[in-house]
N, C-alpha and C positions, 0 to 999 in steps of 0.2 A: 843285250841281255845282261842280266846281272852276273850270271855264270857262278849261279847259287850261290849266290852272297862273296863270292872270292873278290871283290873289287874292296872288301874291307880289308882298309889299311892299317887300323888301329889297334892296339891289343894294352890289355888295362895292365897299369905298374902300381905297384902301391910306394913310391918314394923309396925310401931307404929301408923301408921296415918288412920283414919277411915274415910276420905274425899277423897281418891282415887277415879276416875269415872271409870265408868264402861270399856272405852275404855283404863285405865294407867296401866293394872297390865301387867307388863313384866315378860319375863322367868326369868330374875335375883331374882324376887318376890314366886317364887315356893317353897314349903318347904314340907317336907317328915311330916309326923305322926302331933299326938298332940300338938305341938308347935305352930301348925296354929291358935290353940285355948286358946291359953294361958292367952290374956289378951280381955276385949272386944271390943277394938283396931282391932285386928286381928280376931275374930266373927266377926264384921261386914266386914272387908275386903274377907274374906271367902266366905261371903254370896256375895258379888259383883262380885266373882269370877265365878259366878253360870251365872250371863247375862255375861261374856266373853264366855261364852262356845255357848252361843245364838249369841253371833257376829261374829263369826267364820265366815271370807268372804265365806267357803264352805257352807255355812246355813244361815241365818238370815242378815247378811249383804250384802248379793247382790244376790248369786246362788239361796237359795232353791226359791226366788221370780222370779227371770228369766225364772228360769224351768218350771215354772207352766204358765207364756206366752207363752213361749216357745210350749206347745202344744194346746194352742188356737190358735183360726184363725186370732186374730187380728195382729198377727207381721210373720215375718217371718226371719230367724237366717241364713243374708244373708254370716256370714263369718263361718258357720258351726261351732261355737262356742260351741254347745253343743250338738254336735255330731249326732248320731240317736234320740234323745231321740223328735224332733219334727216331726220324720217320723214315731216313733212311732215302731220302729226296732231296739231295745237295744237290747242287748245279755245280759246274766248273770252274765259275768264277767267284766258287764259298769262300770267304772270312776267315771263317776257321781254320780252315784245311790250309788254306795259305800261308798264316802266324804261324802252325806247328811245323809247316815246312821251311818256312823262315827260320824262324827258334832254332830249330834242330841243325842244320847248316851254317846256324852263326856260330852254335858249340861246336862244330867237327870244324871250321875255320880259325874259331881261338886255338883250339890242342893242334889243328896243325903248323899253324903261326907259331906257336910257341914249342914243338919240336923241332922247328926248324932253326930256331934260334937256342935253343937247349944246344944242339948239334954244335952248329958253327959258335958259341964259347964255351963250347966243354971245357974248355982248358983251365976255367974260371970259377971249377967246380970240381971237385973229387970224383973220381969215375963213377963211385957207389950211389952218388948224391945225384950226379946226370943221369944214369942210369933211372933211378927213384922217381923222379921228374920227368924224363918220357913214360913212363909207367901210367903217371897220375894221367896224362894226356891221354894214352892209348885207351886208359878206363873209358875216362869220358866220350872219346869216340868212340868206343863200342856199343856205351850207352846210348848215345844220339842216336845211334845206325840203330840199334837195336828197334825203339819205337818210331825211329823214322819206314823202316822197314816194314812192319807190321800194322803202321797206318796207313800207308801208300801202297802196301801188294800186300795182292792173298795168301792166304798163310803158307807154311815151307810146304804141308801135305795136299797142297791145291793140283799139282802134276806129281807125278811119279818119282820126278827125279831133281823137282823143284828149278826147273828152267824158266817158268812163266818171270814174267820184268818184276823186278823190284826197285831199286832204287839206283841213284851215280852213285858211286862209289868213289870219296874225296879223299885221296893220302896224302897230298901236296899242297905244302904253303901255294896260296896264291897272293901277290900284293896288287894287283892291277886285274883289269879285264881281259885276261891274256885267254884267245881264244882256246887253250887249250884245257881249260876250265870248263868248259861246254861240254862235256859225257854225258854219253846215251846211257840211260839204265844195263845196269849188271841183273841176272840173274838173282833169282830168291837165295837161289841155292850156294853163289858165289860172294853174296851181301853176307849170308850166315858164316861162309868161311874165315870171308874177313872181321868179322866180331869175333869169330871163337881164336884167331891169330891175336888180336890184337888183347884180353883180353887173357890169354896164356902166356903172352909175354910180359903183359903187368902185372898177371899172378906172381911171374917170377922175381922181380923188382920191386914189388912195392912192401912198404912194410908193414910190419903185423901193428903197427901203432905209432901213433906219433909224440912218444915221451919228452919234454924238455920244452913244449911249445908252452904259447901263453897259456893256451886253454886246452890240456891234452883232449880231455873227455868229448871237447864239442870238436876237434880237426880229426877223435876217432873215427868220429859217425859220420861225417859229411866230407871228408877225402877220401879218397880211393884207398883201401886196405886188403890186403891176404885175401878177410876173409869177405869183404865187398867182391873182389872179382870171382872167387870161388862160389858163390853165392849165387850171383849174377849168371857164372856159364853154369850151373845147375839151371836156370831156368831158359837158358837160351838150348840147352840141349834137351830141354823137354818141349819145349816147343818146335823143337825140329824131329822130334820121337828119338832122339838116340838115349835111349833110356839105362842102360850102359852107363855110359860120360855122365848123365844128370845125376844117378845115384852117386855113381865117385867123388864127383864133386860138392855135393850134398853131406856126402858120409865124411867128408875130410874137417868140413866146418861142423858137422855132430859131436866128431869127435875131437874136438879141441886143438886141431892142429894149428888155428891159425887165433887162437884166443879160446876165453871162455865164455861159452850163448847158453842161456837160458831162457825160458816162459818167466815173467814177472807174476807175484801170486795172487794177482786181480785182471780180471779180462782186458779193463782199462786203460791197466799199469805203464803202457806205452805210449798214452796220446794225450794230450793237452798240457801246458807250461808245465815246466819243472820235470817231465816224463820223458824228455826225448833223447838221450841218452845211458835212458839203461841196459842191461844187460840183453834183453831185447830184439834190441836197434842195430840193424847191421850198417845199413847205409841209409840215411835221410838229407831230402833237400830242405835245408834250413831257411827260413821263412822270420822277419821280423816284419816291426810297424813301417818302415818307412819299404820295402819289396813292395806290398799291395796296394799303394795306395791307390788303386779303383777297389771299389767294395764289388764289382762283378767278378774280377779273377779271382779270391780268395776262395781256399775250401772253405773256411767256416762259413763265410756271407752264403755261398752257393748251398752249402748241407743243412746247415743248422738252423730250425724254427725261430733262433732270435737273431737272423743274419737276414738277409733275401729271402730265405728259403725258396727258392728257386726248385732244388734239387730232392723232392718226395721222396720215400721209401714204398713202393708197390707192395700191395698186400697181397701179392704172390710171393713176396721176401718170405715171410711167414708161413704162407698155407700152402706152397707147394712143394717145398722142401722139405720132404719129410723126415729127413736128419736134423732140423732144428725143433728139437723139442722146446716141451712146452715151458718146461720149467730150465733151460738154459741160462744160463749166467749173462747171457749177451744180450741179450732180448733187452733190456731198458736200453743199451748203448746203441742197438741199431735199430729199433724203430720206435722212437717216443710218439705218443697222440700229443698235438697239439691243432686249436683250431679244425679239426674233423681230419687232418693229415699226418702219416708219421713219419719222424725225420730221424734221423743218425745224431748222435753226439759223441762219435769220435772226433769232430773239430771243434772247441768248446769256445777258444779264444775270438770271439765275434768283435769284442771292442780294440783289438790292436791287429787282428787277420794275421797272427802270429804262426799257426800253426804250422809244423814243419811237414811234409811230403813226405810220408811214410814209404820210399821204394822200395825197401827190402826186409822183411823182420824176418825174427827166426824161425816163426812160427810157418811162414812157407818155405824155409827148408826142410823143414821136416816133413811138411806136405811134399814138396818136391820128390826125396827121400821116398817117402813110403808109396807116391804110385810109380815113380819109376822101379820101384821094388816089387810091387804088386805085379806091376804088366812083366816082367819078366823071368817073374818066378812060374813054375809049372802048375803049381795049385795054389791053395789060400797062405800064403807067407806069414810067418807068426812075426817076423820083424819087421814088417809094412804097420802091420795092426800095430806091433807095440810104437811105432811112431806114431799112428793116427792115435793111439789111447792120448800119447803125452799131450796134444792138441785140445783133445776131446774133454779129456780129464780136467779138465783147468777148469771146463766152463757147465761140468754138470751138474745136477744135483747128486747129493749124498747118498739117496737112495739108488741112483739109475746106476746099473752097473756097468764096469767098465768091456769093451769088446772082448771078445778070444776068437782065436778061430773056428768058433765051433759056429759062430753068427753068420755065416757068409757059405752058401752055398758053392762059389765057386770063385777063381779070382777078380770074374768079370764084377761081382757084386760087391766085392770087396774095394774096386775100383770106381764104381759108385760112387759108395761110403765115402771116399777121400777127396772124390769132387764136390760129391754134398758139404764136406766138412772146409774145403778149400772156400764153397760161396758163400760158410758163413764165416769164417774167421777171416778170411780177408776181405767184405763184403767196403765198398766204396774205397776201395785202395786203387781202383784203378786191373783189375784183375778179369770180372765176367763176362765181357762179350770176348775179351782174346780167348780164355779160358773152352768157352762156346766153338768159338773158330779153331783152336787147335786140336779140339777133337771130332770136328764135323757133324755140330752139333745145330740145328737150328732155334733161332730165337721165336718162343711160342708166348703165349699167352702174353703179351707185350701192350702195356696202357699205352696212351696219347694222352697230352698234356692235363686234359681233364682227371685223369686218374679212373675213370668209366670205360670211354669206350676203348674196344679191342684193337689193337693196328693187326693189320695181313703177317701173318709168319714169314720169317726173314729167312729165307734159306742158305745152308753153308753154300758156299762160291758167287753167292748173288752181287753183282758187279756191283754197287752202292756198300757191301758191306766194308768196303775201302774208298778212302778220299780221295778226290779229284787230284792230278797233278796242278800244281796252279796254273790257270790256262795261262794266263802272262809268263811263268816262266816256259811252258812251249812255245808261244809265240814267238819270243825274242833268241829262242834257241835255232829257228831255222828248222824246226820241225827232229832236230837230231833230239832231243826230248822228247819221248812219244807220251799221249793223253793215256789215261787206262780206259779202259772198254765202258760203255755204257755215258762217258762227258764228253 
């Protein structure tokens, strides 16, 4: 067996220079053993090595976000670009499901490779700086686990106490096929512990910005920061319901504790060249010409009417949502007519596939924010609302007036409101079917490739609505990797 990827030996250096971005490290940059660690030139390129394994266009730069529209109702994957996996009819030995399994465990083996080598030359680095550097690591392993987790098991509210298998759970350099790399799946409940661990301790260590590099504004957005992992465990603690923790950590990045986040004053304002970096952008997977070079992985080729367009807009985006009015601001960005179909143009850059991976913006913390506020307030919360207003507000017309609580009956409806307002503002980020699954929500009214006809309602817990483990990697595990139900 491969013992999920742990037989990789290599981990990327960028030579002598500690300013390499996330998207520069080439295979020429690869290097065998402790060399990588030699000077703290090459620690920190190590450590940057750890987000190339999160941009892998099979993962974090375009796929794992697709796939997860891909089986909500809002789009439909009119050039079968990913296969069954929107009908909800994978088989065991799916493509897909295997890359993102791969991907995912090549990033939690770079950050653990290069914790382990932070570690043993600490000496070669200032505490504050080692410190900083396993941070950036732990980020990114939490991030890996986080959608390795939530593609491969049922969501945390599937059991009671969230026991049902989730994923191995990897904290240890591996350099060889050392059998002791072969771990049976952890629980749902113990995968989410260890993200919300590793992920409070890079809260604590990382820092609120990266001043003094070559390019402060682009190693803001796309390393691991403050307000990236506070950000991040808002939504790991809403998908687990501790709605508690989600608001705290939510209200900490509202309120400027770790920088200052703002809505930009066009719906737009955050996507296509020259946008990715503003005020914003909390964390994004950065994306150039030479990352995509297949035109099937890129968002743009996949979304956009002058790419593939592969990736349709369902005209239930529209007409069943009844919180996307009519005359909304977003309505040209997320569904244009072209050719009898309508597409998205939050990916506009078709001719270099540049586009960066929107992970995080501000705009779902504040969502985050106002329904962990809702669900936990005893009636309709005026400060949920004035979170969902700042969202709202951006994208209404002049006329339509803003919420109060006088609009909402109770806070179950006010809770609505914020899901409705959740599937349009972050509509093809990679959000609706989790979105669907962590509230126990089945997927209805759902096209087939055609865009006509209806697929069967997808119900929550339904064994397909998660990917196969890769049957190769249970085979060579000796069965101590168990398959999920229903492959």
């Amino acid at each position: 067996m491969r013992y999920i990827l742990f037989s990789l030996l290599i981990i990327a250096l960028a030579g002598s220079s500690c300013q390499k971005k996330v998207l520069d490290i080439n295979p020429q940059d690869l290097l065998y053993s402790d060399l990588a660690f030699s000077t703290p030139e090459k620690i920190e390129a190590s450590t940057i090595a750890s987000y190339d394994g999160l941009q892998n266009y099979q993962f974090l730069a375009g796929r794992a976000l697709l796939y997860i529209d891909a089986m909500g109702e809002d789009v439909f994957d009119r050039g079968q670009t990913t296969g069954d996996i929107g009908r909800f009819s994978q088989l065991s030995n799916n493509t897909f499901a295997a890359s993102i399994w791969t991907a995912g465990y090549d990033a939690i083996a770079r950050a653990n490779r290069a914790i382990a080598g932070i570690t043993a030359n600490s000496s070669k680095l200032t505490p504050a700086k080692a410190n900083a550097l396993i941070a950036e690591c732990k980020f990114v392993r939490a991030v890996a686990d986080f959608y390795l987790v939530n593609y491969f098991a049922q969501p945390y509210a599937f059991t009671a106490d969230a026991s049902h298998p989730g994923i191995p759970l990897i904290t240890v350099s591996y350099t060889s096929n050392d059998p002791d790399a072969n771990k049976p799946r952890a629980s749902v409940g113990d995968v989410y512990t260890a993200i919300i661990k590793d992920l409070t301790e890079a809260l604590a260590d990382l820092p609120l910005s990266y001043p003094g590099t070559t390019d402060t504004a682009y190693n803001n957005k796309t390393r691991g920061t403050k307000a990236a992992a506070a950000s991040f465990l808002s939504r790991v603690y809403l998908y687990k319901g501790d709605y508690a923790n989600a608001k705290k950590q939510a209200l900490d990045v509202i309120n400027n504790t770790y920088g200052a986040f703002a809505l930009n004053s066009t719906v737009n304002g955050a996507f296509g060249p020259g946008h990715y970096t503003t005020a914003e952008t909390i964390w994004s997977i950065p994306n150039n010409k030479l990352d995509n070079p297949s035109t099937n992985y890129s968002l743009p080729q996949n979304y956009n009417a002058s790419g593939r367009a592969d990736v349709a807009v369902s005209g239930n985006f529209l007409d069943s949502n009844r919180y996307f009015l009519i005359d909304d601001k977003r309505r040209s960005m997320l569904a244009t007519g072209t050719g009898g179909y309508l597409y998205t143009t939050k990916y506009p850059d078709v001719t270099t596939r540049s586009d960066w991976a929107p992970v995080i913006r501000y705009p779902e913390v504040l969502l985050n924010y106002a329904e962990a506020q809702a669900r936990t307030a005893t009636g309709v919360d005026a400060d949920a609302v004035a979170k969902l207003n700042i969202v709202r507000d951006r994208a209404k017309a002049i006329t339509t007036l803003s919420y109060t609580t006088a609009n909402f009956l109770n806070k179950d409806s006010l809770v609505a409101a914020i899901l409705g307002e959740r599937r349009i503002e972050l509509a093809f980020e990679g959000h609706r079917f989790w979105d669907l699954m962590r509230t126990k929500t089945a997927v209805t009214s759902k096209f087939d490739s055609d865009g006509k006809t209806k697929l069967p309602t997808q119900p929550f817990g339904a064994q397909k609505n998660i990917f196969p483990i890769p049957q190769l990697e249970v085979d060579k595990s000796k069965k101590v990797l168990a398959q999920n139900d229903g492959y």
